[in-house]
N, C-alpha and C positions, 0 to 999 in steps of 0.2 A: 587493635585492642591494646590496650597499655595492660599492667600487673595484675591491675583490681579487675578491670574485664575479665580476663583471664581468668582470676580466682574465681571469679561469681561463676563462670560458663564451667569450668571443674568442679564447684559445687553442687551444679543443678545436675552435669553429666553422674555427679555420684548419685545424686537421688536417682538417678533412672539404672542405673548400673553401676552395684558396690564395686565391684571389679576392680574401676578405676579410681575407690579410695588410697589415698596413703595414709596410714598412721603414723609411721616414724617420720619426725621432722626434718631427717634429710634428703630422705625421699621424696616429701611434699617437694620441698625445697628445689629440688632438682627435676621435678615434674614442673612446676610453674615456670620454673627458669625455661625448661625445653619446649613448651605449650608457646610462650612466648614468641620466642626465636623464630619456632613456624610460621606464627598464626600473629604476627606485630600488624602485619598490615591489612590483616583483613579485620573490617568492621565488628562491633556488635551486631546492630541493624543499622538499617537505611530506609529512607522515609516512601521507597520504591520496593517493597518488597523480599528484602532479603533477611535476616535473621539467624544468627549461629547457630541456636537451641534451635530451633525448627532442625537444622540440618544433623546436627547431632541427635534429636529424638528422632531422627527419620532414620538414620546409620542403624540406634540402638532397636532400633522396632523391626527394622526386617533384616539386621544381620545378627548372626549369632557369636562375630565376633569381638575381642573388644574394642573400642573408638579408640583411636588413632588419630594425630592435629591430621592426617591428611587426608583423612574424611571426614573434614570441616572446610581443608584449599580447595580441593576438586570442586566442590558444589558452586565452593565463591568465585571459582575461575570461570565455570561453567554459566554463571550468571553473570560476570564481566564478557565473556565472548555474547552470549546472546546479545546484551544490552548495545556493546559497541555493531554488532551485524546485523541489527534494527537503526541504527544511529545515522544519519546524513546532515554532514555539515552543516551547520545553517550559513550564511554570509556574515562576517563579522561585520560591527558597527565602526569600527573605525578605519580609519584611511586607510585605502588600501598601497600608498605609496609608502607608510611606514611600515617594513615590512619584521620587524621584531613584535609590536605592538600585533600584528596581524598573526605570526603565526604565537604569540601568546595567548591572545581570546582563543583560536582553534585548539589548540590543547588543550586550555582550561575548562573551554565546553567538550571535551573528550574525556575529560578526566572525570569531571563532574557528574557526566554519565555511567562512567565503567565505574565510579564508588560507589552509585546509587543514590545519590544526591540531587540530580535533575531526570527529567524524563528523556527519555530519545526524541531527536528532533525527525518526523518523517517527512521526504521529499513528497507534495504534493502535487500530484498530474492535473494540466487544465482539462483533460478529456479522462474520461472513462471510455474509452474501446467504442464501442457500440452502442452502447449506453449514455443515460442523461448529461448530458452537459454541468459541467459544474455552474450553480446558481449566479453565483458573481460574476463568472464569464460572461455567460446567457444576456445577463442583463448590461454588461458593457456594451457586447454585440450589437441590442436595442439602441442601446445610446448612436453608437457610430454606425450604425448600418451592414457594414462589414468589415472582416480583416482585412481583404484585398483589396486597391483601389482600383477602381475603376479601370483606369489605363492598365495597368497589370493585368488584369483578369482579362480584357480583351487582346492585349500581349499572348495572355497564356492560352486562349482560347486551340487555336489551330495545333497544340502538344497537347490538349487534353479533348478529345470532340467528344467525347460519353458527356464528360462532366457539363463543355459549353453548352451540346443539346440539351443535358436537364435543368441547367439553370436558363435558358430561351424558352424553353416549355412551362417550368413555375413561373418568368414573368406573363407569359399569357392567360395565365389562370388555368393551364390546364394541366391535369393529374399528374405528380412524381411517381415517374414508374421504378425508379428505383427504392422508393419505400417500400415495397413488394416483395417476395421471394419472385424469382421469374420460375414458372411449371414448365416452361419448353426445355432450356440447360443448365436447371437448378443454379441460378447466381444469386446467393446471398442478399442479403437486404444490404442497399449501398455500394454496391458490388456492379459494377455493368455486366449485358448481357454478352455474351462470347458465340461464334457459330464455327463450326465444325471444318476441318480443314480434310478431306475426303482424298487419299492416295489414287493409283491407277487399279489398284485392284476393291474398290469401295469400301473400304477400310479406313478408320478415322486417325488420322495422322498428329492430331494437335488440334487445338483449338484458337482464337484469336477475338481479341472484345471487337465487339460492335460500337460503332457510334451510336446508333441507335438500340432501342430495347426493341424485343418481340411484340409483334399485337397481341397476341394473348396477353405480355406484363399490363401492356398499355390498358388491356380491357378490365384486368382487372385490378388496379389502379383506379381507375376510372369509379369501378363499381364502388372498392373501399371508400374515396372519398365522398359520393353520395350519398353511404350511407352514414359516413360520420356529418357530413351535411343535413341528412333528416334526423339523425339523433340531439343535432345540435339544436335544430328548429323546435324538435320537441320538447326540450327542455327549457327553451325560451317562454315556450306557449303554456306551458307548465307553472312556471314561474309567474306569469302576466297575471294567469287565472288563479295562481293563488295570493297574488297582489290585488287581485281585483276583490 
């Protein structure tokens, strides 16, 4: 904030709180000069939600004492830390072999941020955990078939036998049993199934994945997909008969 900021935000702080009028001119005087020195580099507002007067009629509304410029920094620092501990780099656009040029764009996109100027850039994940696929993925995937190619994946097959069995099983057409919760030792959906490592006194020692799933997954696995199979029919026959 330059003079004139200043004076405007001690103006409107007097309207809320005589308190902090001064009438003698020297005192004003030496009030705006001190407001200043604090408070030079932090904004009026910013186009991202910060604002002086919000923070200062928030000080004067629930404290009893009177404003002080450093209950108008705290706030603005407090929304500089947030903004930068949301913020992830983006790649800058130019060469990355000029590296002056390079680490200028990242400052100036860091700076831009913590004034409140631009928004935070957030690092975006191709996956969600367990959940949907991101749409642009998905439809790359369609395009190309798979990440993996081919050779690889039969590479990797004999280090992963859960995963090889269920993709040899979805090429045959038959049910992912890992879509399932498994009901015999509770594994996760996408999770293979594990059997019981039993000590000399029959007591359960550990556990270790199976290649394969349980019959029970498999059964019902099986049954899931049939019936999304007859839901699907029926909504076909749904559709025909009300196009007919």
């Amino acid at each position: 904030m330059d003079r004139r900021e200043i004076a405007a935000l001690l103006a409107y702080i007097g309207r809320l709180d005589p308190r902090t009028i001064r009438t003698d001119h020297g005192e004003a005087r030496d009030q705006l000069a001190q407001w200043h020195e604090l408070l030079g580099d932090v904004p009026m507002a910013t186009p991202h939600g910060w604002d002086a007067r919000v923070a200062a009629r928030q000080h004067i509304r629930v404290s009893p004492y009177q404003i002080l410029p450093a209950d108008v920094a705290r706030p603005w620092e407090t929304y500089r830390r947030d903004r930068l501990g949301r913020h992830t780099d983006p790649t800058p656009s130019v060469d990355p072999d000029d590296q002056a040029a390079w680490t200028a764009e990242l400052v100036g996109s860091r700076r831009a941020v913590a004034t409140g100027t631009a928004q935070p850039a957030h690092a975006r994940a191709i996956t969600t955990g367990r959940g949907r696929i991101d749409p642009k993925l998905e439809a790359r995937l369609r395009e190309v078939g798979s990440c993996i190619p081919p050779a690889a994946r039969a590479a990797l097959a004999p280090y992963r036998p859960a995963r090889a069995a269920r993709e040899a099983a979805v090429a045959q057409g038959q049910p992912d049993a890992l879509s399932v919760r498994c009901q015999w030792c509770l594994a996760q959906v996408g999770e293979p199934c594990r059997r019981r490592r039993i000590g000399p006194d029959d007591g359960a020692r550990g556990t270790a994945p199976r290649a394969t799933a349980h019959p029970s997954r498999l059964d019902l696995a099986a049954a899931q997909q049939a019936q999304q199979n007859q839901q699907t029919q029926q909504t076909q026959q749904t559709q025909q008969t009300a196009m007919a």
